[in-house]
C-alpha positions in Angstrom: 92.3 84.3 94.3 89.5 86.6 92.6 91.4 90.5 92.6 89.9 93.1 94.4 87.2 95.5 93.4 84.5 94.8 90.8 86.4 93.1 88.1 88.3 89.6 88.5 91.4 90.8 86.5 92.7 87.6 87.4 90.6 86.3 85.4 90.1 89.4 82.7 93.3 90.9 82.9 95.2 89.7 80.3 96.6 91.6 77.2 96.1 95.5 78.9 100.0 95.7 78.6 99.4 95.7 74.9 96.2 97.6 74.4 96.6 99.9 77.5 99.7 101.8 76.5 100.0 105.6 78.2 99.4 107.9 76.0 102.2 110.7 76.0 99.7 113.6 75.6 97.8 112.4 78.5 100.8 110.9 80.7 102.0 114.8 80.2 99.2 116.7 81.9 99.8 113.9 84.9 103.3 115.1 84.7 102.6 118.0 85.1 100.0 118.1 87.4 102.4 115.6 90.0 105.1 118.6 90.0 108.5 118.6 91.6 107.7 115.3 93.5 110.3 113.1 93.4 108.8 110.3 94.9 105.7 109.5 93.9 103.1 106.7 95.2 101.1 104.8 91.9 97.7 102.9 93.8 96.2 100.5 91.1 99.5 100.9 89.2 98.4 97.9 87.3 100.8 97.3 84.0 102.7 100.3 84.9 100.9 103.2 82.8 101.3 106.5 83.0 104.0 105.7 85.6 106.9 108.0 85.8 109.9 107.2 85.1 112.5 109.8 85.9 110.9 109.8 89.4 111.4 107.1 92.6 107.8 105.1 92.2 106.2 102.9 94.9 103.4 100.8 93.1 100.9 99.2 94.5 98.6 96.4 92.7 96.5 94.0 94.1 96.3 91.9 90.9 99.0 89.3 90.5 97.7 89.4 87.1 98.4 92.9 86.9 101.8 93.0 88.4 103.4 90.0 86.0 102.8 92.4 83.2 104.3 95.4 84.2 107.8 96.0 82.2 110.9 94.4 83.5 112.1 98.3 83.7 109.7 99.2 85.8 109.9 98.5 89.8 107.9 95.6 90.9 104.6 96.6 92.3 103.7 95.7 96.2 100.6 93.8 97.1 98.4 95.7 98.7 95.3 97.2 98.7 94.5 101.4 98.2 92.3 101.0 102.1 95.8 100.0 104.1 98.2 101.3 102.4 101.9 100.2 103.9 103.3 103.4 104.1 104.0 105.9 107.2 102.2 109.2 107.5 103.4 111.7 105.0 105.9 110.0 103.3 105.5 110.6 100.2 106.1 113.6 97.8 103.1 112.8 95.6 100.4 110.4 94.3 99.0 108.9 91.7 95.5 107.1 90.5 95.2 106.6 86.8 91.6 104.6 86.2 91.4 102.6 89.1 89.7 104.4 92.0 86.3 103.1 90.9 88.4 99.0 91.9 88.5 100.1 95.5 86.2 98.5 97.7 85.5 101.5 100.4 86.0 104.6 98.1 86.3 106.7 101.0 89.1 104.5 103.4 91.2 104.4 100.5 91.3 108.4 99.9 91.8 109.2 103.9 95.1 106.5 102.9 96.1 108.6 100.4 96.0 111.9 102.3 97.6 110.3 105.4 100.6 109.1 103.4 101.0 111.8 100.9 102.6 115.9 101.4 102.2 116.8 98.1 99.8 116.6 95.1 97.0 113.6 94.5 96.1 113.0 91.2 93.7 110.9 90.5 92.3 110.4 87.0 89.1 108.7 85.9 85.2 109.2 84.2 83.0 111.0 85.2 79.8 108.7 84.7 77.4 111.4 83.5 78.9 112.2 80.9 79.4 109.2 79.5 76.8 109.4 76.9 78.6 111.9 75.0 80.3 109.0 73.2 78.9 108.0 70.4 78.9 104.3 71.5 75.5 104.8 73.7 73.8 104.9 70.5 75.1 101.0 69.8 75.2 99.6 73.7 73.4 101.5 75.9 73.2 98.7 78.5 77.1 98.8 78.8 77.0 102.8 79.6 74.5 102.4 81.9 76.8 99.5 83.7 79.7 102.1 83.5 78.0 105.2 84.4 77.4 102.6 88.4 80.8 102.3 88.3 82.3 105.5 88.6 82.4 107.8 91.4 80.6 111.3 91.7 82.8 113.9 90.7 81.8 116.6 93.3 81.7 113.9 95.9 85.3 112.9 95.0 86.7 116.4 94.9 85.1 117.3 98.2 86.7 113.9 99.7 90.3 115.5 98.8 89.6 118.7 100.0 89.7 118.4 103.3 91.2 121.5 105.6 94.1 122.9 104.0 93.6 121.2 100.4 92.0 122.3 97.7 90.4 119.9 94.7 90.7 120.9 91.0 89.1 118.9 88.7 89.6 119.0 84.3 88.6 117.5 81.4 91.3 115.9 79.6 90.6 116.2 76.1 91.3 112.5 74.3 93.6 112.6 70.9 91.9 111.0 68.3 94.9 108.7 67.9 94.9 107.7 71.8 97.3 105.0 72.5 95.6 103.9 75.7 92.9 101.6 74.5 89.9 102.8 76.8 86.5 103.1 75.0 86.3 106.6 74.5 90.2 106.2 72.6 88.4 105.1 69.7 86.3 107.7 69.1 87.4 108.5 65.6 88.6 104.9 64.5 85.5 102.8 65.4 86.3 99.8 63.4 88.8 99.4 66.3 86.1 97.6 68.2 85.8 95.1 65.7 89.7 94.1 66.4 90.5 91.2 68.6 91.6 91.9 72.2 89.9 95.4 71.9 87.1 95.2 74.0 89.1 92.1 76.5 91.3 95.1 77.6 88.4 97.0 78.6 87.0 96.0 81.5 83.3 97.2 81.1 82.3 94.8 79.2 82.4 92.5 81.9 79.3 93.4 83.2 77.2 93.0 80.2 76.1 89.5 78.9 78.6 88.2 75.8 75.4 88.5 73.5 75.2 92.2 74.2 78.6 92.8 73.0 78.1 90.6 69.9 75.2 92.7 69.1 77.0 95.9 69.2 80.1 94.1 66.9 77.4 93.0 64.7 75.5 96.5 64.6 78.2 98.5 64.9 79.7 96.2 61.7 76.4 96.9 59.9 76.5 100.3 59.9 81.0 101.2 58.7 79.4 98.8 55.9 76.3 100.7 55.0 77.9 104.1 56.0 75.6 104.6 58.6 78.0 105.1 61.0 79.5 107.6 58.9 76.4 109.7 57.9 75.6 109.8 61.7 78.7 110.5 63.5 81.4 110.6 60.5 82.4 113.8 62.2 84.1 112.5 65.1 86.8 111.1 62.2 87.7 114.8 61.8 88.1 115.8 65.8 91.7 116.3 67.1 90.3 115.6 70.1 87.1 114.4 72.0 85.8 116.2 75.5 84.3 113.2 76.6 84.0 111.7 80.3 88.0 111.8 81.4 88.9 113.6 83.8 91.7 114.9 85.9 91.2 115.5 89.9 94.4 117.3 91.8 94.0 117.8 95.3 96.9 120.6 96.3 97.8 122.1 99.5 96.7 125.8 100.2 99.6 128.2 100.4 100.1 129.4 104.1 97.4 132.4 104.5 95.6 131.5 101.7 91.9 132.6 102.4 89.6 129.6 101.8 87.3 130.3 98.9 84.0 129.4 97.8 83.6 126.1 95.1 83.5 128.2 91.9 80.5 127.7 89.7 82.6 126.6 86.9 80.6 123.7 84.9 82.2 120.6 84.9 80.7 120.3 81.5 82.6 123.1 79.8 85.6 121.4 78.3 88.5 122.3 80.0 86.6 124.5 82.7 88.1 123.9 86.3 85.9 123.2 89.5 87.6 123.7 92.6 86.2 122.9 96.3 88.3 124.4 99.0 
C-alpha cells in the first residue's frame, strides 16, 4: 500500500536510516525548544530522528517502510496518520514534527490534532519554500527547487495555524553545520561532491518529483564544474561557512502565561538569520 502524503516511501524509502542521521547540533535546539516535557508525541517519526531519548515517546508513522528502520532501541512507531491521531485530548506534555508536515494530506486537520492532544510545546521543523533558492543548488536544478518550494507550507500561514487563543507561534532559522549529519540537500552545502555519492539523493525525497534525466543532468553538470573548478570559483565560499542560513526552520507554538496581554505579530523578518517572528 502506497504511504501517505506526496511521496510513496514505500516505495522510496529505503536507506534514510543511514543518510538521515540527527544531527546533534540541530536535535539540541529541538531539545531545547520541547522543554521539561516528559512525554512527548513524534508525528511522521519516520526512522526515529531527532527523537528523544531520555523522554517517554509515542511515534507515529504511516510508512511500514519507515517504521522497519527505526532502531531496535527505539519504541515501535503506531500506524496512524497526523489527521486522527489516537490520542485523548491533552495528553500529552509535548510534540514533535521534524520534516514531515508537508506528508500530511489536510495540513490544517492534522495541526487542530496536534493542539487537541498536546498541553505543552509543538515543534514543528521544516523549509520554508521561499527561501529555497539561497542554496547554491538552484543554480544546477532549478526544476527540483521549484518542485520543493509546492511542497512546503507557508510559514506565516503555519505559525498563525498554531496560534490559536492562548498560544503563541515562534518561528527561527536553524542555522545548518557545514558538516550536517542529517543528509537533507541543504547538508551539503559545503561538501558538494556529496551529491555525486550513491544513495545521496535516494534519501532525499525531492527528487522524486523530477524526471531521472533531470537529476542525471545536475550529477553530470554539477561533476563538470568540481572538475573544472567552476564550482569552486563560483561558490567555493560556502567550503569556508560554519554554517548556512538557508530554508530550515524551527516553528514553537507555546502557551501564553496566565495574564499575558496578547501582542501584535512583531515585524521581525523571517529572512534575518536567526530573527524570531511571533503571531499571538
Amino acid at each position: 500500500m502506497q504511504s501517505p502524503g506526496d511521496v510513496d516511501y514505500e516505495r522510496s524509502g529505503h536507506g534514510y536510516s543511514t543518510h538521515r542521521r540527527a544531527d546533534p547540533r540541530i536535535a539540541s535546539l529541538i531539545q531545547s525548544a520541547l522543554g521539561p516535557a516528559r512525554v512527548v508525541l513524534n508525528v511522521g517519526a519516520g526512522a526515529g530522528s531527532y527523537e528523544p531519548q531520555d523522554r517517554y515517546v509515542i511515534a507515529i508513522e504511516p510508512s511500514a517502510t519507515m517504521r522497519r528502520q527505526r532502531p531496535a532501541w527505539l519504541p515501535p512507531a503506531i500506524d496512524a496518520r497526523a489527521e486522527q491521531l489516537p490520542l485523548d485530548d491533552q495528553s500529552v506534555d509535548a510534540s514533535m514534527v521534524t520534516l514531515s508536515v508537508h506528508q500530511w494530506h489536510d495540513r490544517a486537520a492534522g495541526l487542530r490534532e496536534l493542539l487537541r492532544v498536546t498541553r505543552g510545546p509543538i515543534v514543528i521543523m521544516t523549509f520554508e519554500g521561499e527561501a529555497l533558492d539561497r542554496f547554491w543548488i538552484a543554480h544546477y536544478a532549478p526544476d527540483m527547487i521549484e518542485h520543493e518550494r509546492r511542497r512546503y507550507p507557508p510559514i506565516p500561514e503555519l505559525a498563525r495555524l498554531l496560534s490559536p487563543p492562548g498560544r503563541r507561534a515562534t518561528v527561527r532559522t536553524v542555522p545548518i553545520p557545514a558538516d550536517c549529519t542529517d543528509g537533507f540537500t541543504e547538508a551539503y552545502f559545503a561538501r558538494p561532491e556529496r551529491f555525486l555519492e550513491p544513495g545521496v539523493t535516494t534519501a532525499q525525497s525531492v527528487w522524486t518529483f523530477v524526471p531521472p534525466e533531470s537529476l542525471e543532468r545536475f550529477r553530470a553538470r554539477l561533476a563538470g564544474d568540481l572538475a573544472s573548478g567552476a564550482w569552486d570559483a563560483q561558490f567555493g565560499d560556502h567550503r569556508r561557512m560554519a554554517t548556512f542560513d538557508g530554508a530550515l526552520r524551527l516553528v514553537v507554538s507555546e502557551l501564553v502565561p496566565a495574564g499575558t496581554i496578547a501582542s501584535e505579530p512583531s515585524t521581525s523578518s523571517l529572512d534575518d538569520p536567526g530573527a524570531a517572528h511571533h503571531l499571538s
